[in-house]
C-alpha positions in Angstrom: 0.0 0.0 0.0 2.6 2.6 0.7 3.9 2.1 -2.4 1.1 2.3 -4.5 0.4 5.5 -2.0 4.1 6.9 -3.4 3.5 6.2 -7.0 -0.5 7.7 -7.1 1.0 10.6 -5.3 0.3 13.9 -7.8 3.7 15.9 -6.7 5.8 15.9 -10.0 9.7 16.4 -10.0 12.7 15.7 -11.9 13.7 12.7 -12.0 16.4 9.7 -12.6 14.9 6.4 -14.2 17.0 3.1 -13.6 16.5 0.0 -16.3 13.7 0.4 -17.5 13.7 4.5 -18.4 17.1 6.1 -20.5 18.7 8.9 -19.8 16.8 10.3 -23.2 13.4 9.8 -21.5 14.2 11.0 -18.6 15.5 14.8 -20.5 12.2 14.4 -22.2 9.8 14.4 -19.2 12.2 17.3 -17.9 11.6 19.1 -21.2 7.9 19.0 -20.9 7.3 19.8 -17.4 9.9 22.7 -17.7 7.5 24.4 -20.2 4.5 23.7 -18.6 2.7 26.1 -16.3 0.7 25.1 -13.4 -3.0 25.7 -13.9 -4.8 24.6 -10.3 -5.4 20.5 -11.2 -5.7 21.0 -15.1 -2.2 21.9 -15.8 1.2 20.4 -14.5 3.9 22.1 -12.4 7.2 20.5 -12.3 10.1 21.5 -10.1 13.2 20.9 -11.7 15.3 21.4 -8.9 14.1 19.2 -6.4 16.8 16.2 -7.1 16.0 14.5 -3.3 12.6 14.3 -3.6 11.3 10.5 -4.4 10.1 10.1 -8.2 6.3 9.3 -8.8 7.3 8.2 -13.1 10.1 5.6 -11.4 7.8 4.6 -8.2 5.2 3.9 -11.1 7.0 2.0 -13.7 8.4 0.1 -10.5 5.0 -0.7 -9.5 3.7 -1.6 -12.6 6.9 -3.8 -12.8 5.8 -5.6 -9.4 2.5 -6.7 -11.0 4.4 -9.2 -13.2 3.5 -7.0 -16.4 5.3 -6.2 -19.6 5.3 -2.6 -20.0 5.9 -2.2 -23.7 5.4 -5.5 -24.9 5.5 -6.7 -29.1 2.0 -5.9 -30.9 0.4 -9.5 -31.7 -2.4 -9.3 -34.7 -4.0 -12.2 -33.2 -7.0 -13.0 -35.7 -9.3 -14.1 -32.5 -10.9 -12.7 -31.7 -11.1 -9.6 -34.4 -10.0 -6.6 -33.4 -12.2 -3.3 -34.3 -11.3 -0.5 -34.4 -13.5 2.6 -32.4 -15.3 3.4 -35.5 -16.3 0.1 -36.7 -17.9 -0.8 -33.3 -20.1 1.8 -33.1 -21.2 1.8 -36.5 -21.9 -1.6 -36.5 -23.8 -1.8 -33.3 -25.3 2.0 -34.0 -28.9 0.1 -33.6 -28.5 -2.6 -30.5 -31.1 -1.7 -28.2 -30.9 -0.5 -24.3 -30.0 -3.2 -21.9 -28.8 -5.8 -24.6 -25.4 -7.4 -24.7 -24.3 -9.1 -28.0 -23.5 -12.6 -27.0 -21.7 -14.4 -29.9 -19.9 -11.6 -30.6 -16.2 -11.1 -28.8 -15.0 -7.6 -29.3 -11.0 -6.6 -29.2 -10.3 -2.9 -28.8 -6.9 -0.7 -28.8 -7.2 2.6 -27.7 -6.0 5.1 -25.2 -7.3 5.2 -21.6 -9.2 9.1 -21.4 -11.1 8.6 -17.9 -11.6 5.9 -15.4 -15.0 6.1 -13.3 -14.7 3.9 -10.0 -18.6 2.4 -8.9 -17.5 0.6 -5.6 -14.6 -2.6 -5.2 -16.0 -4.5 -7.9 -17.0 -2.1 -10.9 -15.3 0.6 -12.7 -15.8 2.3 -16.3 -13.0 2.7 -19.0 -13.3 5.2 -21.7 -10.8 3.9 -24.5 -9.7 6.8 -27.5 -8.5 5.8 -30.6 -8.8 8.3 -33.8 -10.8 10.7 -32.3 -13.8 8.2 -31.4 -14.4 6.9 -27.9 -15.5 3.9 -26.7 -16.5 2.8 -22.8 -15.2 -0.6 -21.6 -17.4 -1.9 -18.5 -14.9 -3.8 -16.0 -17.7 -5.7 -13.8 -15.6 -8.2 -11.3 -19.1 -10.5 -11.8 -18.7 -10.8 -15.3 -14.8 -11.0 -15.1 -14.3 -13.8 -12.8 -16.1 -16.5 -14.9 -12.6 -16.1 -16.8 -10.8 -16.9 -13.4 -10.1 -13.5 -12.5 -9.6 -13.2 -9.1 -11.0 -10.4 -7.0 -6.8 -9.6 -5.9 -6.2 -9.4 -9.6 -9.1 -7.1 -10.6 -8.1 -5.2 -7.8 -4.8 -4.8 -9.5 -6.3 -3.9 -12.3 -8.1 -1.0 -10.8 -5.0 0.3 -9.2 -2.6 0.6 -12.0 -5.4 2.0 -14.3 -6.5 4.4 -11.7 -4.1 7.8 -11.1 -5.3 9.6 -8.5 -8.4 12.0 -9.6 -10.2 10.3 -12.2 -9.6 13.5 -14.3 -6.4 13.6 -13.9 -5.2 9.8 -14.9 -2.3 7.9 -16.1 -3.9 7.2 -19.6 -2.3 4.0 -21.0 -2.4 2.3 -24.0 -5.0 -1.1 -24.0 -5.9 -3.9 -25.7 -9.3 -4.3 -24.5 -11.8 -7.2 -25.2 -15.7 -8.2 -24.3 -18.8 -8.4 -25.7 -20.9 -5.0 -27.0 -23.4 -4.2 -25.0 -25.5 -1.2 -24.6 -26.3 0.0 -20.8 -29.8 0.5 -19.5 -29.1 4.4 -19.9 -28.3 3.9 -24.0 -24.6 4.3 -23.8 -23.0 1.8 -26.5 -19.8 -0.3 -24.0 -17.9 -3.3 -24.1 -18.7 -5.8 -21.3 -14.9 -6.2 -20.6 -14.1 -10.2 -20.1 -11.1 -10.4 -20.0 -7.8 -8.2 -18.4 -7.2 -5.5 -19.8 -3.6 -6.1 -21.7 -1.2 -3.5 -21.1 1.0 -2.1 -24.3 2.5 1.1 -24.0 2.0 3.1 -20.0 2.3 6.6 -20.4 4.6 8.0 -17.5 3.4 11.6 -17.3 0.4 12.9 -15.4 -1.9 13.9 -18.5 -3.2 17.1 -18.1 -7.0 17.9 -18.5 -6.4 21.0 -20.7 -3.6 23.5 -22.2 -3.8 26.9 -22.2 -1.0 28.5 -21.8 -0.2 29.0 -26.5 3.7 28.3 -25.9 3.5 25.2 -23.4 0.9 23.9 -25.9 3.0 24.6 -29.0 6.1 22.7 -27.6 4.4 20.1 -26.1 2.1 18.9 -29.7 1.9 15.8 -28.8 -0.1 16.3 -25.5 -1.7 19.7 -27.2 -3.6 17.2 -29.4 -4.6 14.9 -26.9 -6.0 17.5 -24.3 -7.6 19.7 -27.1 -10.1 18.8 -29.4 -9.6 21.6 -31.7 -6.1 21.3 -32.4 -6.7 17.7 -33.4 -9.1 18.8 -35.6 -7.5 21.6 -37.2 -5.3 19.1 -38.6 -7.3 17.0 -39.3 -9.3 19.5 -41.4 -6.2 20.4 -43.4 -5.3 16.8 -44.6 -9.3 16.9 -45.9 -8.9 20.3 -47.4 -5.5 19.5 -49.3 -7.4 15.8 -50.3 -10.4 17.9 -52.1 -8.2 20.7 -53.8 -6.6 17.2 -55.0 -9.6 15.7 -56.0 -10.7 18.8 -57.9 -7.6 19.3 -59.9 -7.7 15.6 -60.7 -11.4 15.5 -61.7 -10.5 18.3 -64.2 -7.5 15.7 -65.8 -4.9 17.9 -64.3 -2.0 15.8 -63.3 -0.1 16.0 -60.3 3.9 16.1 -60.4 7.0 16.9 -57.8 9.4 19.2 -58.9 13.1 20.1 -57.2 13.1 21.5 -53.7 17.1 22.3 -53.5 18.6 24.0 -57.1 21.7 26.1 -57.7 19.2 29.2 -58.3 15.9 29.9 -56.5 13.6 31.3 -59.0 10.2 32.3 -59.2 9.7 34.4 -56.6 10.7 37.5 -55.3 12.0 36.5 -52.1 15.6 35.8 -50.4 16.0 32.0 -50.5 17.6 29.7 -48.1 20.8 28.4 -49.0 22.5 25.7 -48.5 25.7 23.3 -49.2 25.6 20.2 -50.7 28.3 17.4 -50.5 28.4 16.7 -54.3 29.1 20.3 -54.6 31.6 21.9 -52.2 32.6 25.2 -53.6 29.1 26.7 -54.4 25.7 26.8 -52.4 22.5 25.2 -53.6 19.4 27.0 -52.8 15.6 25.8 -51.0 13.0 26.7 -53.9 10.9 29.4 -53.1 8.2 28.6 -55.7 7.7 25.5 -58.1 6.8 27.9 -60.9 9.2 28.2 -63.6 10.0 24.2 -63.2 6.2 23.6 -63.4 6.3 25.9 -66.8 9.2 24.0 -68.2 6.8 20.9 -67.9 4.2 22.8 -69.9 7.1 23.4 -72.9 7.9 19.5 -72.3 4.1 19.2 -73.5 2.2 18.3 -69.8 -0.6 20.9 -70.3 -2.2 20.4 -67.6 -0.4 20.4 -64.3 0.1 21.0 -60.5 1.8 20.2 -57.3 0.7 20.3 -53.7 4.3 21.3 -51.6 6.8 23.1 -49.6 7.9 26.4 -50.2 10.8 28.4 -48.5 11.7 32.1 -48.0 14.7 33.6 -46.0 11.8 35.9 -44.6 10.4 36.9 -40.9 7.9 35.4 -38.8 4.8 36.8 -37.7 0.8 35.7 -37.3 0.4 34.7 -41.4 3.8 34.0 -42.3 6.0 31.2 -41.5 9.6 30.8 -43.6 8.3 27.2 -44.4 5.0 26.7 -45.9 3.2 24.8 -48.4 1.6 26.2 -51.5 -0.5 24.7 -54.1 0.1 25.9 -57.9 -1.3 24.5 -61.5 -0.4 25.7 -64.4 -3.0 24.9 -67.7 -2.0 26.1 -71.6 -4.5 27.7 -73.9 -6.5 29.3 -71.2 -6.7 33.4 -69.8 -7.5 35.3 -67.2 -11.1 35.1 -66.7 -11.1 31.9 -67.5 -9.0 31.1 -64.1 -11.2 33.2 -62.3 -13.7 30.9 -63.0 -12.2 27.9 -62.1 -11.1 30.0 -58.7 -14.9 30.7 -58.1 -16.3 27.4 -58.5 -13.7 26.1 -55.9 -13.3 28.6 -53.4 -17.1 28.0 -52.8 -16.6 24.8 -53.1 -14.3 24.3 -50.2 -16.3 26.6 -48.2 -19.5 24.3 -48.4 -17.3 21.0 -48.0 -15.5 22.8 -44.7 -19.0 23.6 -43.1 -20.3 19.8 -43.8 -17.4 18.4 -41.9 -17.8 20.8 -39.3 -21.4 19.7 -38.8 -20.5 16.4 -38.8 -17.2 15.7 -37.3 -15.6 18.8 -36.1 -17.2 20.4 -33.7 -14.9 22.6 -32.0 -13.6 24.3 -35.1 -15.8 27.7 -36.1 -15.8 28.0 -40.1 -16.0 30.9 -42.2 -19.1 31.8 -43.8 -19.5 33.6 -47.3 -22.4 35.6 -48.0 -21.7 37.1 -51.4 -22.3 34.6 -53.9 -19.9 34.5 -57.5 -18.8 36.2 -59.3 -16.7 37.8 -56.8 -16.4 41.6 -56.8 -13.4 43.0 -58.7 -11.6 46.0 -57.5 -9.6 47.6 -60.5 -5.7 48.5 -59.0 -5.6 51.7 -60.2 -8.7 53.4 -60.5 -9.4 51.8 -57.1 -6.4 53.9 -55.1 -7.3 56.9 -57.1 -10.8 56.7 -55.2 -9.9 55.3 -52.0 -6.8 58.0 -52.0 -8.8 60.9 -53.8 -6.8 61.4 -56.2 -7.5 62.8 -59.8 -5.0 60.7 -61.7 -2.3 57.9 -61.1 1.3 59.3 -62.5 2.7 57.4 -65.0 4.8 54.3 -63.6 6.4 53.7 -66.5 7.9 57.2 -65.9 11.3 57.6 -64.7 10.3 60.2 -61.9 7.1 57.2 -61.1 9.3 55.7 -58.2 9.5 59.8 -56.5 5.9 60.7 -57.8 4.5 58.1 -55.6 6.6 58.9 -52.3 5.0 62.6 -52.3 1.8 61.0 -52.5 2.7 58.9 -49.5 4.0 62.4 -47.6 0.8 64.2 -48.7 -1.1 61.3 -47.2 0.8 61.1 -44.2 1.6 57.5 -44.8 4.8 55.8 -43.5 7.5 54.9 -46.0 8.5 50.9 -46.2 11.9 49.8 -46.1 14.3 50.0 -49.3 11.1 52.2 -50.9 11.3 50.7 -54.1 8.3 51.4 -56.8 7.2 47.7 -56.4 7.4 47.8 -52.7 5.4 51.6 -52.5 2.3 50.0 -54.4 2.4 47.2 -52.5 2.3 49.0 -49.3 -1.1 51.3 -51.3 -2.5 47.8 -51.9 -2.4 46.7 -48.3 -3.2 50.2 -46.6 -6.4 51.2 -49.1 -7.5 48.2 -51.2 -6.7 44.8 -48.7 -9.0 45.8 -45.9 -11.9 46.7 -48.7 -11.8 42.8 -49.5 -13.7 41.3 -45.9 -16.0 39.0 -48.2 -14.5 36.8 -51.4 -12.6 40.0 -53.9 -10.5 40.3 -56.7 -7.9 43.0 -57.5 -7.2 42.8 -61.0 -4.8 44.5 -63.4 -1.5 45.4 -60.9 1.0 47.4 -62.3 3.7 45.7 -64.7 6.0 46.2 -62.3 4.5 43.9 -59.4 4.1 41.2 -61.6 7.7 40.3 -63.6 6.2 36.5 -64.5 3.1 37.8 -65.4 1.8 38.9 -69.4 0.8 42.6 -69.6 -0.9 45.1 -71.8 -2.1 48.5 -71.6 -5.1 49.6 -69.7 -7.3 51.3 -72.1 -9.1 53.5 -69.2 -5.5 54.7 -66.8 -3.3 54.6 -69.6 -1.2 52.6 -67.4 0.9 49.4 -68.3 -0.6 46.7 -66.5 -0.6 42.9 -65.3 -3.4 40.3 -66.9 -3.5 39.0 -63.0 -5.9 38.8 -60.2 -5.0 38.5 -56.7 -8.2 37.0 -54.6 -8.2 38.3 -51.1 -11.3 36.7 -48.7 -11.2 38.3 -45.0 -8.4 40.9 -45.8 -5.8 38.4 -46.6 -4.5 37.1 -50.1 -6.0 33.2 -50.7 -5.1 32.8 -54.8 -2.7 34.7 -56.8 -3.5 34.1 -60.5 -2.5 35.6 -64.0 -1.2 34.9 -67.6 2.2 33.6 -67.9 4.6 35.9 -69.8 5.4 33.6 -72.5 7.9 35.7 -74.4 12.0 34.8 -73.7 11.7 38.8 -74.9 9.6 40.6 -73.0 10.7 38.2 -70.1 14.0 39.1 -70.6 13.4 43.1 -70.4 10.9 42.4 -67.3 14.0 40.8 -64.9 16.2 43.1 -66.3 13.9 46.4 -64.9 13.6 44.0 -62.1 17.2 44.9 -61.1 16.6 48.2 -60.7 14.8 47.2 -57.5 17.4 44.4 -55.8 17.9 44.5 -52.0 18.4 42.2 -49.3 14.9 41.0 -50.1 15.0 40.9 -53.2 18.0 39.6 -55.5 16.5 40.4 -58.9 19.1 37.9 -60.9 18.3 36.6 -64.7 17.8 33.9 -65.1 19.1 32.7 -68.2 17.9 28.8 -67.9 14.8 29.9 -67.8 14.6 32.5 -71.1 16.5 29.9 -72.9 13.9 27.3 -71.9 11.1 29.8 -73.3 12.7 30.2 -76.5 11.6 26.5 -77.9 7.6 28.2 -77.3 5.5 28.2 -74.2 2.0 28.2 -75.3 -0.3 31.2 -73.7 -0.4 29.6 -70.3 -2.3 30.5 -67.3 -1.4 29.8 -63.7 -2.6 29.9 -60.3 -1.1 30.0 -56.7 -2.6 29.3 -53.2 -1.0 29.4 -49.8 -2.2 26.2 -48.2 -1.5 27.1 -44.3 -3.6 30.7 -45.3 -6.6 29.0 -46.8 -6.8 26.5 -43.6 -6.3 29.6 -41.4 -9.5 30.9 -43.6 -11.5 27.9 -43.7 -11.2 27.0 -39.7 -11.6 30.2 -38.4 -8.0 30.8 -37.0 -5.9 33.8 -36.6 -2.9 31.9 -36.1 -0.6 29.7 -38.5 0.7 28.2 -36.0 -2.1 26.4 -35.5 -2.5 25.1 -38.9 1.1 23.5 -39.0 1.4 20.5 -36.9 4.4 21.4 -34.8 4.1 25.5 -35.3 6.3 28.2 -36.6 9.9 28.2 -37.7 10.7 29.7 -34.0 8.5 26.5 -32.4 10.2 24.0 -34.7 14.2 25.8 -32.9 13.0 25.7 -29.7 11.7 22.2 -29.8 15.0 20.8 -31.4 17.1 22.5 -28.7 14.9 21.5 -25.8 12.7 24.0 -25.2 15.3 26.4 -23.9 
């Protein structure tokens, strides 16, 4: 008893495992409990620096030991009886009535242990987790000891299940297996018949909820345990990414991988991240900051219909949108224009927005999904004309000018506006864009027809109401924020050439502005007039579930999470 008083005992502390724990675990459990903060009995507190103390994870692996069991013994796929998974046994008992128990039937379960509910010496409840669907195992000594359990043993049972508040438990990984039964109050169970076989314990006190954003970005694997949305956040994106796939593919576009690391990061303006490669020693390689030009060599190599779901990587800062890792979708489709991508754009965007809500209804409860009221076609917002309005001005100067680049910082003086770093002309209309026209776009809008200069990769012609040389591209922004970036591929090794050369005249640290000859010389054997179309993945989830955060669309967080975790937390 005084031991199994030590190991119930909540007080958590650091700790050093013998035989059965390494030195690896044991820096683990510090790791975690170092992060967390203590939230009354939800949260856990652990001090680090009491060494003396006795250890609750080594009194209860030493206990668990003294009850003759094998803590993490080899998975058997015995075929009897059949094991089910969660979901299988309540769909396929959905309809067996109150008070029945299915007699020829013998259930085998695996799941995780959520709560334990103690009725008296001889009867006890298990709830058992396993992919987000939970099922209760009813552990009646009555029923159990006509399988030659004894009372001692089920007693044993009860105590290394149970872990102190019933809230608050050990939760350990079971094989569980009985016959279904539905109790006289209607809840679907397993009449547990036989013990409960132990496969993996878990040595930490689970906590009953994380608040605290940090503790529950370092700690994922318990974040997704203890909260139902985060789970389902991800679990959400995997369905969004399968339907954008499904779409594409329905529409005979076909999915390819192109090169992550290249000597020359193109397609983008963006500082890549580089790198050094073994077969290479004296020169760096660089992470590919867009698919794009290698998805348009593939439409030259006669694939006309293309796209790829993948990472992307920019040598950029961090903040509530942008992480330096991220995952884009683009396709790429010849013999098409603009509006005709803005059509295909406004029968998906919809699209996912319907498909989002359904799940939510159905299986996600906890997520809160955005809602569209305009219908298509979206509203368009022309560049130009629109700042002229939203900035009351008469008339737009020139910006193929040579005095464009200082016409456009008195208009930022007159307005009162603060200038952006390295005020380049690209980077001055950008900063326009996102001060008038971005906050204009709450429900589903285009801006259309960007200046020449914001769109190097990007056809253009001249506007026949400004006067002004513009892009055949539309930028689709849905709560404020871009979603799909979208235009006609410069197809011309010509005009593509002059485009990154006036491209230099705006380098900085940000932007590099090379040529890149591979590409123009890959343009002279004829691209066909090609359209294509970008969308931030981690964005549209952001969108779609209702969250302000990209952390919590990426499994394991920002860049800055991803550091913190490799080097411990610290």
């Amino acid at each position: 008893m005084a031991l199994l008083q030590t190991y119930l005992r909540p007080t958590l502390h650091q700790f050093r495992v013998s035989q059965l724990c390494t030195t690896a675990a044991a820096a683990s459990y510090a790791r975690f409990y170092s992060a967390a903060q203590a939230v009354a009995t939800a949260e856990v507190n652990v001090d680090t620096t009491a060494k003396s103390s006795p250890s609750p994870m080594q009194a209860r692996t030493e206990g668990l030991r003294n009850l003759g069991l094998d803590l993490y013994p080899r998975f058997s796929h015995d075929s009897t009886p059949k094991t089910w998974t969660a979901k299988s046994f309540l769909d396929h008992f959905a309809t067996l009535e109150s008070n029945k128990t299915v007699e020829d039937i013998i259930i085998r379960i695996n799941g995780r242990v959520k709560s334990v509910r103690i009725f008296g010496s001889s009867l006890f409840f298990i709830d058992l987790v396993q992919d987000g669907q939970s099922v209760q195992g009813v552990c009646n000594l009555a029923i159990m000891s006509q399988s030659g359990l004894s009372a001692t043993e089920f007693t044993d049972l009860f105590r290394r299940i149970q872990r102190g508040d019933v809230y608050n438990i050990l939760l350990i990984e079971k094989g569980m297996s009985g016959k279904a039964h539905r109790t006289q109050g209607g809840q679907l169970s397993i009449l547990v018949t036989e013990l409960p076989e132990l496969q993996s314990p878990c040595l930490h006190e689970m906590p009953t909820k994380l608040q605290d954003r940090e503790t529950r970005i370092r700690n994922r694997h318990v974040d997704f345990r203890v909260n139902k949305r985060a789970s389902q956040i991800l679990l959400l994106r995997s369905r969004i990414i399968g339907r954008i796939r499904d779409f594409l593919q329905n529409k005979e576009y076909l999915e390819v991988q192109t090169p992550i690391l290249a000597n020359f990061a193109g397609g983008a303006v963006a500082r890549p991240f580089q790198t050094r490669a073994v077969e290479f020693p004296i020169r760096h390689v660089e992470l590919r900051t867009a698919p794009e030009l290698w998805l348009k060599r593939l439409v030259l190599g006669g694939f006309e219909n293309i796209f790829e779901i993948g990472p992307c990587f920019r040598n950029e800062g961090i903040d509530m949108t942008h992480n330096p890792e991220f995952t884009t979708c683009e396709f790429y489709t010849a013999y098409t224009s603009l509006e005709k991508l803005i059509s295909i754009t406004e029968e998906l965007v919809p699209d996912l927005i319907a498909y989002t809500q359904r799940l939510v209804s159905r299986d996600f409860f906890a997520i809160s999904p955005y809602t569209m009221h305009d219908g298509v076609p979206f509203r368009r917002l022309d560049f130009i004309t629109s700042l002229e309005a939203a900035m009351d001005v008469v008339k737009f100067p020139d910006l193929r000018s040579s005095t464009a680049e200082t016409e456009v910082i008195d208009m930022f003086r007159r307005h009162g506006i603060g200038l952006p770093d390295s005020p380049t002309l690209p980077r001055l209309l950008d900063r326009l864009s996102s001060k008038f026209l971005e906050p204009l776009c709450q429900e589903p809008t285009w801006i259309v027809h960007q200046p020449e200069c914001l769109s190097p990769l990007s056809k253009s012609f001249d506007d026949p109401e400004t006067k002004q040389r513009v892009s055949a591209r539309a930028e689709l922004f849905i709560a404020g924020k871009e979603v799909v970036n979208t235009y006609e591929e410069e197809n011309s090794p010509l005009e593509q050439r002059r485009k990154f050369e006036e491209q230099v005249k705006y380098r900085n640290d940000e932007n590099r502005a090379d040529i890149d000859e591979s590409y123009l010389e890959a343009l002279e054997w004829g691209l066909p007039p090609t359209g294509g179309w970008g969308c931030g993945i981690d964005r549209l989830v952001m969108l779609l579930s209702g969250t302000d955060r990209i952390n919590d669309v990426l499994p394991f967080g920002n860049l800055r999470n991803v550091i913190s975790l490799g080097r411990g937390g610290q």
